[in-house]
N, C-alpha and C positions, 0 to 999 in steps of 0.2 A: 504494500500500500504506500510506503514511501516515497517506495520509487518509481511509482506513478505519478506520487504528487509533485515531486521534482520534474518529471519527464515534460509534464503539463505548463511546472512555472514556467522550464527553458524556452518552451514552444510561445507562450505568450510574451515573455520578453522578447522575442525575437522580433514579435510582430510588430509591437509598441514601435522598436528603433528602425523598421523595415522606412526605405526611403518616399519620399510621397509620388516618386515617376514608378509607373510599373508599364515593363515591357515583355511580357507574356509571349510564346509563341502565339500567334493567330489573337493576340488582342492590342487594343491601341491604349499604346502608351501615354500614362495620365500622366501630368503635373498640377499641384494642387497648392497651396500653401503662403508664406510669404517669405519674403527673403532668402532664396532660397540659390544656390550656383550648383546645375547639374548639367551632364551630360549624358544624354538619351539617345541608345540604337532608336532610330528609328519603327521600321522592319515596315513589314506591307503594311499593317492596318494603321499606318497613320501616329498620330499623336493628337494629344488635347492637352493644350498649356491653357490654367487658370489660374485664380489666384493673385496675389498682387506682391511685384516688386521682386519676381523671379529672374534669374539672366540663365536661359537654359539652351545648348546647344545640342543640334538635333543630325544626330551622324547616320549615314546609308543613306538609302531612298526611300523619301517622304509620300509613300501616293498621296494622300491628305492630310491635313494640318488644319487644326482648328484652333485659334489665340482669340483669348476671353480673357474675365478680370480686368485690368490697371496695373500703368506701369510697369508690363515685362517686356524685358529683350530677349528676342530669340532667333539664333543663327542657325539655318539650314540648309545642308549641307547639296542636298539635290530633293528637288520640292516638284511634285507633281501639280495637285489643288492647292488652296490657301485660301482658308476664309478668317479674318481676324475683325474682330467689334469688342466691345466695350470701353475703355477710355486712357489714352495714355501710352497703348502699345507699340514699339518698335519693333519691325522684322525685318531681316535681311537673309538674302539667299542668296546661293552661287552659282548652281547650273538647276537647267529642264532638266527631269527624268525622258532619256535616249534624248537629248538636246534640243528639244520642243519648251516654245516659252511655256510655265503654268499659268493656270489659271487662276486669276484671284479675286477674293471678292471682301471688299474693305467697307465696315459699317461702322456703327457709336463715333465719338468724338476726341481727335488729337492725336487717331491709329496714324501709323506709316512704313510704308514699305517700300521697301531699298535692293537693287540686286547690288549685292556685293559680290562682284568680278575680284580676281587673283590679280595682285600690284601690274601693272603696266610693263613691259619690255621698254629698257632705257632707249630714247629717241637717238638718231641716225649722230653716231660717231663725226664729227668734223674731222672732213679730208682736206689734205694739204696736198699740196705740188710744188715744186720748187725746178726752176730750169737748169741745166746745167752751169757750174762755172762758168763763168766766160773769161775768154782771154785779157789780159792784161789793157784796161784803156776800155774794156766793152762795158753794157747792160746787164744787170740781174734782176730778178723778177721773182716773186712767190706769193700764190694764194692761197687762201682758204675759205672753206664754206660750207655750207648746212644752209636744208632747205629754205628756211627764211632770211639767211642773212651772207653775206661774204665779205671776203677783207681782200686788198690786192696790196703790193708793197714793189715799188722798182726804184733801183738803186742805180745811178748814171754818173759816170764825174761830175762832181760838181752841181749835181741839180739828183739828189731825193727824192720820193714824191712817195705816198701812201692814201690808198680809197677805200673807206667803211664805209656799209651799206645794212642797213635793216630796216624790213616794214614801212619800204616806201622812203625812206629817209636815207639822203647819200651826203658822208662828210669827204672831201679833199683835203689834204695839207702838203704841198712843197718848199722845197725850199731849192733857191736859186742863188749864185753869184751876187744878185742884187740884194737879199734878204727873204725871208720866209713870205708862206703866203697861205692862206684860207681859204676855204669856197664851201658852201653848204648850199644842197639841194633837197628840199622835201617836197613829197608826194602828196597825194590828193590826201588833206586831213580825214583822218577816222568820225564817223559818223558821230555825232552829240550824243551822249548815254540820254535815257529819259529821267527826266524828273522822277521823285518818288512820289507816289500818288499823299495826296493828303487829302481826298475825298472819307466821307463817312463811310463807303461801300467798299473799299480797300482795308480797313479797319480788320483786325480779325473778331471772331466773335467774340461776347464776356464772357468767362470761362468760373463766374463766381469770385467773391473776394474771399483772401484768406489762401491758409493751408488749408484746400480739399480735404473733405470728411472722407476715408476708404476703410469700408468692412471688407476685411481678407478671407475672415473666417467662416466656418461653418455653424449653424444651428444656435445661433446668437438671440439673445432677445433685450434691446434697448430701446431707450430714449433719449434722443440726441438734440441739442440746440443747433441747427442750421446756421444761424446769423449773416447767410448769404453765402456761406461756403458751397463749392461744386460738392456732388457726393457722388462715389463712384463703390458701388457693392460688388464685389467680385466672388464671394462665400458663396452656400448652397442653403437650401432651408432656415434663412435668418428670418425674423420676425421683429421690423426695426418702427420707430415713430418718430417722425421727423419733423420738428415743433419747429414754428416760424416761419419765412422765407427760407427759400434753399435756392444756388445755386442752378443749373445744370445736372438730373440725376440720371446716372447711368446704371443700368442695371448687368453686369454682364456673368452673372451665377445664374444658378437653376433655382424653383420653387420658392423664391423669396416673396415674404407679405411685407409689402410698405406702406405704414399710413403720414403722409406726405401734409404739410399744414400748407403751403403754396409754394410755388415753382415755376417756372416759364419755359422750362423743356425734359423732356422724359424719355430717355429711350433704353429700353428692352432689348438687347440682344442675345439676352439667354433663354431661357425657355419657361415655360409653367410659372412665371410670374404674377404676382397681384397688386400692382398698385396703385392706391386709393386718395386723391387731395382736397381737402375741404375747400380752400378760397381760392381768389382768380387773384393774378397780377394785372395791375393798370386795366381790371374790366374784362381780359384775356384768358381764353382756356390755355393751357402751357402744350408749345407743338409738340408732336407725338412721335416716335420712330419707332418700328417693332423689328427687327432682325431674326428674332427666333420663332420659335411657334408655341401656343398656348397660353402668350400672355393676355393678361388684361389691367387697361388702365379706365379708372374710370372715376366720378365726382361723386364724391361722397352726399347723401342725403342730408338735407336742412335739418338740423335737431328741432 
């Protein structure tokens, strides 16, 4: 009977410290949690990064990839699909699976995705020529160049001379018996950069004031003061109340109830959601975006 009961504790400690990515033959590898730096095979079925505030990199091939929660970085290695929502997300990738772009599909607010290509091959070596010596009392001469720019140098008795050239712009300088000399030639000037926009429509959006409210966790039950802060839920089955004005709330976990006091935008990118807000801002229902499926937003009934 002991040593069974021991057999038992080992088995459950083990599972406690088990990591929060699992990659299973024939199952898609989860990531869950916060703060977390891991590195996950792939394999066929995919991955699912949530959670908030993960930096997880994703080795083999990806046939699909789902990124939820807030604030993860996630690098992948060869990416088939990619669908990423919730708020905050960075992804970067480096090749197609069999070298076909993926397919991506980007929702919630402040996601971005990036292929990240392998460093650049260094640009074209500058060549030189140089003519032969010349005999005693003659002309020497030598260049060099790359594609955008060249340099020319001749050396004569008594009269030197050198020509730089780049981007349209050619400098001369000799010198002669009588004394040196200058000459500068530019090209058609480069086009005026534009102004920066300082229209209200260039603006990026409010994104809420403050440090954003993020629930990372799982099966949570609070009451939180908003005070205009963004909120971004990334946990599973939390059951939150969100007093005051709020920011921008994103929803990007599964089965969360939110009771929401006001707000000016809502979106749902996880799934089986519930959430409920009593008042309007400036008169306004708060705009709606749904990404997953079997959410529901809706206004709460007058007491």
């Amino acid at each position: 009977m002991r040593t069974n009961r021991l057999v038992r504790t080992v088995a459950l400690s083990a599972l406690c410290l088990a990591p929060a990515a699992i990659a299973q033959a024939g199952q898609r590898a989860v990531v869950e949690g916060m703060s977390q730096r891991l590195t996950v095979a792939c394999g066929n079925a995919g991955a699912h990064v949530q959670g908030t505030g993960n930096t997880v990199t994703l080795t083999g091939a990806c046939g699909d990839v789902l990124v939820e929660g807030s604030n993860n970085t996630v690098h992948i290695a060869t990416l088939g699909n990619l669908k990423v929502s919730g708020m905050g997300n960075k992804v970067y990738w480096t090749n197609g699976i069999d070298g076909a772009t993926p397919k991506i599909t980007k929702e919630g607010m402040g996601n971005s995705v990036e292929r990240k290509a392998p460093a650049d091959s260094p640009g074209p070596t500058p060549t030189a020529s140089a003519a032969p010596k010349p005999a005693a009392g003659g002309t020497a001469s030598a260049t060099a160049s790359t594609p955008s720019s060249g340099a020319t140098a001749t050396a004569s008795p008594g009269a030197p001379s050198m020509t730089v050239s780049k981007g349209g712009k050619t400098v001369g300088m000799g010198a002669a018996s009588g004394g040196a000399s200058m000459t500068a030639k530019r090209g058609e000037p480069a086009p005026a950069k534009p102004a920066p926009a300082t229209t209200a429509s260039a603006a990026a959006p409010p994104m809420g004031v403050g440090v954003p409210i993020v629930v990372g966790n799982n099966q949570q039950v609070k009451t939180i003061e908003c005070e205009g802060r963004a909120v971004s839920v990334g946990g599973n089955g939390n059951k939150l109340t969100l007093k005051g004005q709020c920011g921008p709330i994103s929803v990007g976990g599964n089965e969360n109830i939110l009771h929401v006091g006001a707000t000016t935008r809502i979106d749902t990118s996880g799934n089986r959601n519930v959430v409920t807000y009593h008042d309007l801002v400036e008169n306004k229902a708060p705009v709606v975006t749904s990404g997953g499926t079997g959410n529901r937003i809706s206004r709460a009934e007058p007491q």
